[in-house]
C-alpha positions as a Python dict, from the first residue, in 0.01 Angstrom:
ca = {
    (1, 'X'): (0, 0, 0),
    (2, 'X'): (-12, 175, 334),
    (3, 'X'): (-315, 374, 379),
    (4, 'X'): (-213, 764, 347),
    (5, 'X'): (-434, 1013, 554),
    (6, 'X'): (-250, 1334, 582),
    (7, 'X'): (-443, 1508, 299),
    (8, 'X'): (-765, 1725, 399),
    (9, 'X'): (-1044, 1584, 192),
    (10, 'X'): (-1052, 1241, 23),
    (11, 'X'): (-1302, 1230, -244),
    (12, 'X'): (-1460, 940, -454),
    (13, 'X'): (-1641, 1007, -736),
    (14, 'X'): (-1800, 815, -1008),
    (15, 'X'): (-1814, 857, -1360),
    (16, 'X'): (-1505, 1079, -1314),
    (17, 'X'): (-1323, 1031, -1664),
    (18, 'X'): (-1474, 1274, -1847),
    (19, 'X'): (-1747, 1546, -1870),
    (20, 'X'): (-1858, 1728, -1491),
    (21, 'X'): (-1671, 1435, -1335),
    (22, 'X'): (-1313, 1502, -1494),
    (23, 'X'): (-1355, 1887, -1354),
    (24, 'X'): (-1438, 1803, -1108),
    (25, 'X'): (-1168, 1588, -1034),
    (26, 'X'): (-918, 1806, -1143),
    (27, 'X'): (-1024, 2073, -933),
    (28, 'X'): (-1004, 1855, -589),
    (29, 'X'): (-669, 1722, -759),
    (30, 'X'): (-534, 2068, -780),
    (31, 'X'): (-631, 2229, -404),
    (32, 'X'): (-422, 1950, -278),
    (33, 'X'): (-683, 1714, -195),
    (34, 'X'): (-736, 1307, -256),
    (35, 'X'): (-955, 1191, -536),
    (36, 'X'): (-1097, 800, -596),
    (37, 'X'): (-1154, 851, -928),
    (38, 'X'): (-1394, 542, -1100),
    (39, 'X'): (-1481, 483, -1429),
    (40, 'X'): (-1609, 169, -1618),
    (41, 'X'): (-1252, 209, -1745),
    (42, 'X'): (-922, 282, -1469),
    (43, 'X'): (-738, 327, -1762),
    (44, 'X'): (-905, 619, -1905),
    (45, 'X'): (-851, 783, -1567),
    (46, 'X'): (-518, 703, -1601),
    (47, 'X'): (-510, 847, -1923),
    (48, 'X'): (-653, 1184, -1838),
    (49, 'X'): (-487, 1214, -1512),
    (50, 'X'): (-114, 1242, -1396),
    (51, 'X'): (-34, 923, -1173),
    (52, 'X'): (49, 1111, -767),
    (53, 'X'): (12, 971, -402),
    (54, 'X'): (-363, 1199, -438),
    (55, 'X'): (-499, 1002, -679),
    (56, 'X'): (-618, 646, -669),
    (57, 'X'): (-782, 535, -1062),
    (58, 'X'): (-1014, 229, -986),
    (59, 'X'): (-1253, 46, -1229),
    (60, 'X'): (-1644, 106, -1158),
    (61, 'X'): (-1946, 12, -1302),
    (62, 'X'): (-2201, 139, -1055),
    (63, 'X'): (-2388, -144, -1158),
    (64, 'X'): (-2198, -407, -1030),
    (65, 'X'): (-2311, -350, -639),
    (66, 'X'): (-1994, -617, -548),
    (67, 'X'): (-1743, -364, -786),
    (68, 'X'): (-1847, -105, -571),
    (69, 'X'): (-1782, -279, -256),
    (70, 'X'): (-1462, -373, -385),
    (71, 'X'): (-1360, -3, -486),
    (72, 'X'): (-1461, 131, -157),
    (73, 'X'): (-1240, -93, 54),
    (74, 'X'): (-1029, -13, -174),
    (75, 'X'): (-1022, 360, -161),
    (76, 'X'): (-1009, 304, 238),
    (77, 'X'): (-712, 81, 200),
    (78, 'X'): (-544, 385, 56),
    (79, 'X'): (-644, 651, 205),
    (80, 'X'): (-840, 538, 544),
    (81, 'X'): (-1160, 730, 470),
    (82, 'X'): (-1391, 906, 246),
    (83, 'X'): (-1490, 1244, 327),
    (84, 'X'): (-1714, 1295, -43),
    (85, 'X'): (-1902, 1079, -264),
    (86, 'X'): (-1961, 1263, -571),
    (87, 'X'): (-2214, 1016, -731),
    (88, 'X'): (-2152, 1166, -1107),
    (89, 'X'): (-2181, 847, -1284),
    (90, 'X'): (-2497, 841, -1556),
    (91, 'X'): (-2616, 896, -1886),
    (92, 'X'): (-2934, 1032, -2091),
    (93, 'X'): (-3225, 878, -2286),
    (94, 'X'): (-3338, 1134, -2564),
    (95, 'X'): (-3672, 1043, -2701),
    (96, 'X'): (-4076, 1054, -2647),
    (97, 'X'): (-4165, 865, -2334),
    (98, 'X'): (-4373, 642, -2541),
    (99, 'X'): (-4081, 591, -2786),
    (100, 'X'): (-3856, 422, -2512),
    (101, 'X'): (-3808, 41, -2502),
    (102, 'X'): (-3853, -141, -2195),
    (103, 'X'): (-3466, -235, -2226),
    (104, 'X'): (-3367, 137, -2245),
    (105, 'X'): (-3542, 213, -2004),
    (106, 'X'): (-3399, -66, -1757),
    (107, 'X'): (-3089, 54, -1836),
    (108, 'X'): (-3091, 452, -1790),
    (109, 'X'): (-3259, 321, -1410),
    (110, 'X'): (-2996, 63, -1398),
    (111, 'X'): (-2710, 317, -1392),
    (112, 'X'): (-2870, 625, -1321),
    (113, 'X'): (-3082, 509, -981),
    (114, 'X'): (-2969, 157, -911),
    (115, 'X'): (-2569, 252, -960),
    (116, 'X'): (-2617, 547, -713),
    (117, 'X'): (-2743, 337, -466),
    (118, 'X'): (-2515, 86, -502),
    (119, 'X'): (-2230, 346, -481),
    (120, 'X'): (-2407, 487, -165),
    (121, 'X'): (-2451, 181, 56),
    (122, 'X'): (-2116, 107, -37),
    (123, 'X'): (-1950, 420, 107),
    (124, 'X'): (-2234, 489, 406),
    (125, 'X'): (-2105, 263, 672),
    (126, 'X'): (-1764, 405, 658),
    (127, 'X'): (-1912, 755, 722),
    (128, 'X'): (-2130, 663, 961),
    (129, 'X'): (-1879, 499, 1187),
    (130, 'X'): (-1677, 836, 1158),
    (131, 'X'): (-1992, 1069, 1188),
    (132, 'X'): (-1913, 1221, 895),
    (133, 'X'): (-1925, 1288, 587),
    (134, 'X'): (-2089, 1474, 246),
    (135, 'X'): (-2291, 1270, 28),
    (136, 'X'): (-2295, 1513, -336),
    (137, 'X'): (-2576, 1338, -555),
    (138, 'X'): (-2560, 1539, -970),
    (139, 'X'): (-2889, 1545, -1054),
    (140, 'X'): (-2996, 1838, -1340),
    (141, 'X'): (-3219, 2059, -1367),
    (142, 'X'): (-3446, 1757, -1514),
    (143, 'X'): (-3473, 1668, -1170),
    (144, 'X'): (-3681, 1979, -1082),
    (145, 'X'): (-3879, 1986, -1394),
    (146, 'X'): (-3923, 1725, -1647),
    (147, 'X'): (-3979, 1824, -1994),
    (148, 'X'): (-4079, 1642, -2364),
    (149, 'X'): (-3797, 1417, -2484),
    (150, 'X'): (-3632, 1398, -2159),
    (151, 'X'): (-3885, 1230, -1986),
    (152, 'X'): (-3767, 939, -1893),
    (153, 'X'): (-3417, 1077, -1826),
    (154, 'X'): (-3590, 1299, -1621),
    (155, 'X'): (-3801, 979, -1398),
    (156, 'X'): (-3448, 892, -1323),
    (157, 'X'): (-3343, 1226, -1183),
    (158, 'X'): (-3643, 1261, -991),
    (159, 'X'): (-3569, 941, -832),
    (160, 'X'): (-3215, 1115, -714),
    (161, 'X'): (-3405, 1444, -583),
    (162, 'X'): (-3632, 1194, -384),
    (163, 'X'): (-3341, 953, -256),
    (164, 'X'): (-3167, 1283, -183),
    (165, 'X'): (-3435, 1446, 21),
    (166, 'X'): (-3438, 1113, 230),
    (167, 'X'): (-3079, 1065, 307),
    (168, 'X'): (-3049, 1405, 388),
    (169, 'X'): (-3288, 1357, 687),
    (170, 'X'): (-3165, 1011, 767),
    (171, 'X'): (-2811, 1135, 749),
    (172, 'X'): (-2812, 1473, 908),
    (173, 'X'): (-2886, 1369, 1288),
    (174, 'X'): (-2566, 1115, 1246),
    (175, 'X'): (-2288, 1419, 1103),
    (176, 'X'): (-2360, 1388, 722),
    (177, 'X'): (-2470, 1581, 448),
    (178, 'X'): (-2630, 1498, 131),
    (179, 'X'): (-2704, 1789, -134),
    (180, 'X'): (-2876, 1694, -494),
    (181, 'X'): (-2703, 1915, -727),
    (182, 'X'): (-2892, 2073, -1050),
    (183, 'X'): (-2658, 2119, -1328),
    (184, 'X'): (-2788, 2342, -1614),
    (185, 'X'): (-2716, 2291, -1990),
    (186, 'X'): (-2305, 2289, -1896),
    (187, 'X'): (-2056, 2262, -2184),
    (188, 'X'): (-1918, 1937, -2202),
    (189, 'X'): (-1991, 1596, -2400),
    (190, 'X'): (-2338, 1522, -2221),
    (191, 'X'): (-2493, 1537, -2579),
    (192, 'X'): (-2299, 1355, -2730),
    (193, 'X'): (-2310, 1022, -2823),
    (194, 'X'): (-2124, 847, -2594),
    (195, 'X'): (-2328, 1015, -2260),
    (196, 'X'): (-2696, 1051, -2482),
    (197, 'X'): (-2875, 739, -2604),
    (198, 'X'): (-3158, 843, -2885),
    (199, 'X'): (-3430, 633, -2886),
    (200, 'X'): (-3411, 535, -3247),
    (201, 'X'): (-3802, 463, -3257),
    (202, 'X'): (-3990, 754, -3398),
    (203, 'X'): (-4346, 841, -3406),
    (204, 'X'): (-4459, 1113, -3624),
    (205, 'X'): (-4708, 1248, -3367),
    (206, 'X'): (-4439, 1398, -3104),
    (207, 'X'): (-4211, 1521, -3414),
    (208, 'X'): (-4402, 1896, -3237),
    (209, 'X'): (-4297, 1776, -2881),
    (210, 'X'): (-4006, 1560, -2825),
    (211, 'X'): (-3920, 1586, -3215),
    (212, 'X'): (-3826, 1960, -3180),
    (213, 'X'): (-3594, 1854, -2848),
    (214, 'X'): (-3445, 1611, -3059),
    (215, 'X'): (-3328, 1905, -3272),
    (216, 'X'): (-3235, 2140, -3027),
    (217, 'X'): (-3013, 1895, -2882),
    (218, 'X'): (-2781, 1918, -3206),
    (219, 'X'): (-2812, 2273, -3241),
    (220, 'X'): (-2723, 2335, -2854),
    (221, 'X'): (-2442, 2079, -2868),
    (222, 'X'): (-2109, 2204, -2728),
    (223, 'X'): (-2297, 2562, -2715),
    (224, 'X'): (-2495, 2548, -2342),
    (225, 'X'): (-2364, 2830, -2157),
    (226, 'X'): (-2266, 2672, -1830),
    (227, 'X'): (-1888, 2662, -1819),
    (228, 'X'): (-1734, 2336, -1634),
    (229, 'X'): (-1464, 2484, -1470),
    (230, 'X'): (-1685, 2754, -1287),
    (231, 'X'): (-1895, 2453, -1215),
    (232, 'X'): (-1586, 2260, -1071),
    (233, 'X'): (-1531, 2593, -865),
    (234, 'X'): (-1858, 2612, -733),
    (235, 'X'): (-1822, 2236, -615),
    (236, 'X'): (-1511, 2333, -409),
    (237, 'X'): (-1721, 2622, -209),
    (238, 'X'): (-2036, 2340, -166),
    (239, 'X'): (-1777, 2112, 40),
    (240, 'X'): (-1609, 2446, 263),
    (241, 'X'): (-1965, 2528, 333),
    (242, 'X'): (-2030, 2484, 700),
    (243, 'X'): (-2413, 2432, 634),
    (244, 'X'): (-2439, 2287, 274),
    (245, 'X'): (-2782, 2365, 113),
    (246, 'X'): (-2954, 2022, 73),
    (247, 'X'): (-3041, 2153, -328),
    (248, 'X'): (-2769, 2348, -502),
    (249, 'X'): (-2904, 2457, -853),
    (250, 'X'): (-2621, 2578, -1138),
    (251, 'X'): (-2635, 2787, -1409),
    (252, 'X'): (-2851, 3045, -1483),
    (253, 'X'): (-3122, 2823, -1681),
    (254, 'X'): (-3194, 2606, -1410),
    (255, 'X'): (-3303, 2880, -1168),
    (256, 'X'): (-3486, 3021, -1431),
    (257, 'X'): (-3647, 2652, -1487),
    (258, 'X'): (-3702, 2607, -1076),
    (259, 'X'): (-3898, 3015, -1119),
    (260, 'X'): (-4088, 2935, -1374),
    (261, 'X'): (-4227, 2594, -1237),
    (262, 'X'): (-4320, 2701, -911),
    (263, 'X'): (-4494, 2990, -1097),
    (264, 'X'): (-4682, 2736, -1248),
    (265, 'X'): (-4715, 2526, -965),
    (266, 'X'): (-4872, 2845, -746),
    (267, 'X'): (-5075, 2887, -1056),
    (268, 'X'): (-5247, 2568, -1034),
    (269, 'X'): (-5259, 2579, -640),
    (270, 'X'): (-5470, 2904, -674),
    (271, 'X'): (-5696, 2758, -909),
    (272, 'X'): (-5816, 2382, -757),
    (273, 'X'): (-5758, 2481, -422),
    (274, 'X'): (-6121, 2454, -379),
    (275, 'X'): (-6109, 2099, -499),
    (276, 'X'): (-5817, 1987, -342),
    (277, 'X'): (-5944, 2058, -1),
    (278, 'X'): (-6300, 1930, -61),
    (279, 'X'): (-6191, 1597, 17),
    (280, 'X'): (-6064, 1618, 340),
    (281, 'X'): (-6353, 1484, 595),
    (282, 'X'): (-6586, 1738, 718),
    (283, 'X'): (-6466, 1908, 1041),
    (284, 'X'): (-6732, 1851, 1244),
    (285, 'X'): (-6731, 1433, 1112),
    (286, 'X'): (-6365, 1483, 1289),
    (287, 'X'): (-6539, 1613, 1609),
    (288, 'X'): (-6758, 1411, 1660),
}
């Protein structure tokens, strides 16, 4: 198929079936714009999405670092570029840190860290031979501050904040952007059970700690208050944005999470301040 350029954004994005993804999606789909929509299954895209010259439905596991490759020089055959990578693709581990297999754990990093990056150095050279580009990276508001029964989860999306951070100064001097995005509690299937893994070891001692998460995750289910479609929205103004933020919290909890950690944070700084600089060497050691 001949390569067709004459729309005004082409965007890729993983994980895109369902969930932040599919509104995501949808929104780009219905401003007109181009969307390389991945999932471990093209079908399911298919499903969900009227076939049209915008859309291209491609099978990715962003663990497969040749798959992605292959659906990059894909989405280039079809469309010549890629203007945004929405790396959406990922899941959740519910449980105590200490209640976590090694193999869950593998496997959250596997998709969660390792698939991003795979994603990433897949679609990089093509922006960077066009100077530009707008590398989105969903973290949560996990990413900012972890929490108990999310902690692992949580490792993962600290990993994104810290790859983002990175790329953004690595990418900005060469015409691209990279903003980490903090989702709240939004209102779609994340807690179910086909996006949340529960550890199914438990250990009576955290039933006060990550026991009570375990509960509010039922009780919360299909109840957060971040709607999808606003969040959609809100992903449309990030890519009009002349100057995109390199952090873009949403919803109402997580700015309330990112004020009450660094009151904390201050809080702590006020207190061992006196410690913390004690161990620098003594001025006049540096003089001399």
């Amino acid at each position: 198929m001949n390569a067709k350029t004459d729309f005004k954004r082409v965007w890729m994005i993983t994980g895109a079936a369902r969930g932040i993804g599919a509104r995501i999606t949808e929104a780009a789909l219905a401003r007109g714009e181009a969307v390389v929509a991945t999932s471990r299954d093209a079908a399911s895209v298919q499903k969900r999405f009227p076939a049209s010259d915008a859309l291209l439905a491609l099978p990715l596991d962003v663990t497969d670092e040749a798959q992605a490759a292959t659906a990059v020089q894909a989405a280039l055959a079809r469309f010549g570029r890629i203007d945004v990578l929405v790396n959406n693709a990922g899941y959740g581990l519910l449980g105590a840190v200490e209640e976590a297999t090694a193999e869950e754990v593998r496997r959250l990093y596997d998709t969660n860290v390792f698939g991003l990056l795979n994603v990433t150095r897949a679609v990089l050279p093509a922006m960077r031979a066009r100077r530009s580009g707008h590398v989105i990276n969903i973290s949560s508001l996990g990413g900012y501050q972890s929490s108990p029964g999310f902690g692992v989860y949580c490792s993962t999306k600290f990993a994104v904040e810290g790859l983002s951070e990175a790329l953004h100064g690595e990418l900005a001097p060469l015409g691209i952007h990279v903003t980490v995005v903090e989702p709240g509690y939004f209102r779609t299937d994340f807690l179910d059970s086909n996006s949340l893994v529960v550890s199914p070891r438990i250990l009576n001692d955290y039933a006060a700690s990550a026991g009570q998460v375990r509960a509010a995750a039922t009780r919360i289910n299909h109840n957060q208050p971040g709607d999808p479609l606003r969040l959609a929205q809100a992903m449309l103004a990030l890519v009009d944005a002349s100057a995109p933020p390199l952090r873009l919290p949403l919803g109402t909890d997580t700015l309330q999470t990112i004020a009450d950690k660094h009151a904390f944070v201050n809080a702590e700084l006020k207190d061992w301040k006196a410690l913390a600089a004690s161990t620098d060497f003594p001025q006049e050691a540096l003089a001399a």
